[in-house]
N, C-alpha and C positions, 0 to 999 in steps of 0.2 A: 526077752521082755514080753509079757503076755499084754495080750490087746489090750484091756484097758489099762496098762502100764502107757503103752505107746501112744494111744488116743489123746492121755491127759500129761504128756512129756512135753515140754516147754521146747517151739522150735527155734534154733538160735535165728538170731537179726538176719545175717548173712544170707541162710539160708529161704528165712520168709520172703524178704527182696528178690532173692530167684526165682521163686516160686511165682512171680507178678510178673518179674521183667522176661522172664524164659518164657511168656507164654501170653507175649502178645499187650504189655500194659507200659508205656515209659518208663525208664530209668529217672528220669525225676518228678512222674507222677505217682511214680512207686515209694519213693522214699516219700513224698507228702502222703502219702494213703499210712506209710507204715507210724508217723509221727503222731495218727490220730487214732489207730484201732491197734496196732501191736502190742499196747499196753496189755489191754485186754482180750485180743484175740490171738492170742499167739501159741495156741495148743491144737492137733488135728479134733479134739471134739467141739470147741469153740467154734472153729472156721467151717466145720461140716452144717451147724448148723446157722452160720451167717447170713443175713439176709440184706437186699436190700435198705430196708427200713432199719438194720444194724448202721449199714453204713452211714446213709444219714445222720441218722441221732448223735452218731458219733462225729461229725463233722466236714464228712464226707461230702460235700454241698455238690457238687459236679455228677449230674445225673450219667453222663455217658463215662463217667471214670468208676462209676460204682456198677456199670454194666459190666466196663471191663474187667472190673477184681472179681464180680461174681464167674464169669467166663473161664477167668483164668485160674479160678479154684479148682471147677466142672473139669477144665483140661487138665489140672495136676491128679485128678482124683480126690481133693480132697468132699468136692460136694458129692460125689457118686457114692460114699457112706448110708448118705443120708438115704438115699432111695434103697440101699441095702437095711438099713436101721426097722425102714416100713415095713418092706416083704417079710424082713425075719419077724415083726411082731401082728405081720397080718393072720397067721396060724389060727394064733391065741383069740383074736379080735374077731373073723370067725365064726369060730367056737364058740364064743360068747353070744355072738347075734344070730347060730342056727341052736339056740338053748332056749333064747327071748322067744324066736319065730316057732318053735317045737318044745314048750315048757313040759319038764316032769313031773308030775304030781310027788314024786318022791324028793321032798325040799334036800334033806343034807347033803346028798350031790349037786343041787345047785350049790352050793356052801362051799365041795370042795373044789369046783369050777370057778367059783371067786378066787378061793385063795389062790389055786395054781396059777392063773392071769393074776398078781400082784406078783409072785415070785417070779415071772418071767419078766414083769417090768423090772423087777429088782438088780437083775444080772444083765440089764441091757450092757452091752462091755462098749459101744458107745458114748455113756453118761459119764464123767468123771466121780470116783468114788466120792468128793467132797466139793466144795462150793472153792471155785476158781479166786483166790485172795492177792486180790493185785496190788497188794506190799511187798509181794516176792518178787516181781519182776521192776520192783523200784532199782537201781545203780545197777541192771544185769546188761543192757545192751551192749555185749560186749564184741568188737570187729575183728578185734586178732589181728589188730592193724600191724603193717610191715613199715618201722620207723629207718633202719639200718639205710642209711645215704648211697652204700655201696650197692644195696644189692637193688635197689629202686633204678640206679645209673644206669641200668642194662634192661630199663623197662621202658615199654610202651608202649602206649594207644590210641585210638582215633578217636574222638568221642565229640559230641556237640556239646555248646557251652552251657547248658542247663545243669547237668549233673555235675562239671565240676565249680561253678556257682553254691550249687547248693550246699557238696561238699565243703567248699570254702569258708562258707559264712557259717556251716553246722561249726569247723574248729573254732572260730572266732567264736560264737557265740559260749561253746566250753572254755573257752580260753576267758571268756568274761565271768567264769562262774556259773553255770547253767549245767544240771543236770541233765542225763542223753535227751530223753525224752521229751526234755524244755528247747533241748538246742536243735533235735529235728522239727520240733516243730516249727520253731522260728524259722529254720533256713526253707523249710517248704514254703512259708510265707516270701520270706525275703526276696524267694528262687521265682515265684510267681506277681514280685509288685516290678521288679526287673522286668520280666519279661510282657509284660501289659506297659510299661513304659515307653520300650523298645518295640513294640508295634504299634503305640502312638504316632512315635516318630518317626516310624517307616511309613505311617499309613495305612497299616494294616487297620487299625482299628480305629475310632473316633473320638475324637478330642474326650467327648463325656467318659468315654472308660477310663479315662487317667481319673476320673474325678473323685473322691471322696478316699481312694485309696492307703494313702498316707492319715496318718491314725492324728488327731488334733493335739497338740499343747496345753490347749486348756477344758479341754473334755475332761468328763467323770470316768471313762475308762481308762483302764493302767495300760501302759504300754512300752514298748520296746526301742530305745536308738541306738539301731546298728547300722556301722558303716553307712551312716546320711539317710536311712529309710526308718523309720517310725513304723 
C-alpha cells in the first residue's frame, strides 16, 4: 500500500478505540469521544491534522478530554506526520523566501520556481487524493462482535461499570432501531447522565449538577427515552 493509500485508508472502530484507550484516555471517555469525531475522522490524514478546535466543534465539550485525544494521537504517532508533513515542505518554502529576499532580474525562472512549489504541494502524500465523503462511513462501524455463548463461557474480565453501561445501553439503543453512530452516541450520553447521578448521591458532586440534565417533555428539542433517562 503506498503512503497516500495508507494516510487515506479508513481505520476500523476497534482499532481507533485502541489507539485512545492504549494510550492513557478512558474506555468510556473513548468510546463517547469516538461517537462524535469517528464519523469524520477516522483516517491517519484526518487525525494528523486534528486539532483542538476540531474537537470542540465536533462536540467534544470536555477541555481536559480533548487534551487527552490530542496526547494520545502524539503518543500513537499519528500527530508526529504532521511535524514531518512541514520539514518535508519547508525545502520548497525556503526557496521561495531566499528568491523574494535575492530576486533575479531574469523573470522566467521565477515562473519555473512557482510552478515546482505547486507541484510539490501537489504530491503532498499526506493530503488524501479527494475530499473525505462521510456517506461512506454511514452502516460501517463494524466490531466483529463475538456472539457464540460457548466461546464467551470461557471469558473474562475485570472492568469498571462505565464501559459495560455504555456497552449495554449502545445494544439497547440498536436494539430500538438506531444506527451505530446514533446508538454510540446515545450510550456516551446515557453512560455520563448515570454517572453525574451516582455522584449526586454519593456526594461527590452537588445537588445543582443533577439539574437540568434530563432533557424536558415539553421542550422544542427532540429527544431520547432510554431506559428511564431522557
Amino acid at each position: 500500500m503506498s503512503a497516500l493509500a495508507e494516510a487515506s485508508a479508513k481505520i476500523p472502530l476497534p482499532t481507533f478505540l485502541k489507539v485512545l484507550t492504549s494510550n492513557g484516555v478512558p474506555a468510556a471517555k473513548a468510546m463517547q469521544a469516538a461517537g462524535k469525531i469517528y464519523k469524520q475522522y477516522n483516517t491517519r490524514a484526518a487525525l494528523t491534522f486534528l486539532t483542538d478546535f476540531d474537537l470542540e466543534k465536533a462536540g467534544v465539550a470536555e477541555k481536559d478530554l480533548r487534551k487527552q485525544i490530542i496526547i494520545a494521537l502524539k503518543k500513537a504517532g499519528y500527530k508526529g506526520n504532521a511535524t514531518a508533513g512541514k520539514s518535508k515542505a519547508g525545502p520548497s518554502r525556503q526557496n521561495s523566501a531566499s528568491n523574494k529576499t535575492n530576486p533575479d532580474p531574469n523573470a522566467p525562472q521565477t515562473q519555473t520556481a512557482r510552478r515546482k512549489r505547486k507541484r510539490d504541494d501537489d504530491l503532498n502524500e499526506l493530503l488524501p487524493d479527494r475530499p473525505i465523503d462521510e456517506g461512506e462511513s454511514l452502516g460501517n462501524l463494524d466490531f466483529n462482535e463475538v456472539l457464540n455463548e460457548e466461546t464467551l463461557m470461557s471469558k473474562s474480565v475485570v472492568i469498571n461499570r462505565a464501559p459495560i453501561m455504555a456497552a449495554w445501553s449502545f445494544i439497547v439503543a440498536e436494539r430500538l432501531g438506531f444506527q451505530r453512530e446514533e446508538a454510540l452516541s446515545i450510550a456516551s450520553v446515557y453512560t455520563e447522565m448515570n454517572a453525574i447521578s451516582k455522584g449526586v448521591s454519593l456526594g461527590i458532586y452537588d445537588q445543582s449538577k443533577k439539574k437540568g440534565i434530563e432533557a424536558s417533555k415539553d421542550g422544542s428539542q427532540p429527544y431520547v427515552d432510554l431506559m428511564g433517562r431522557r
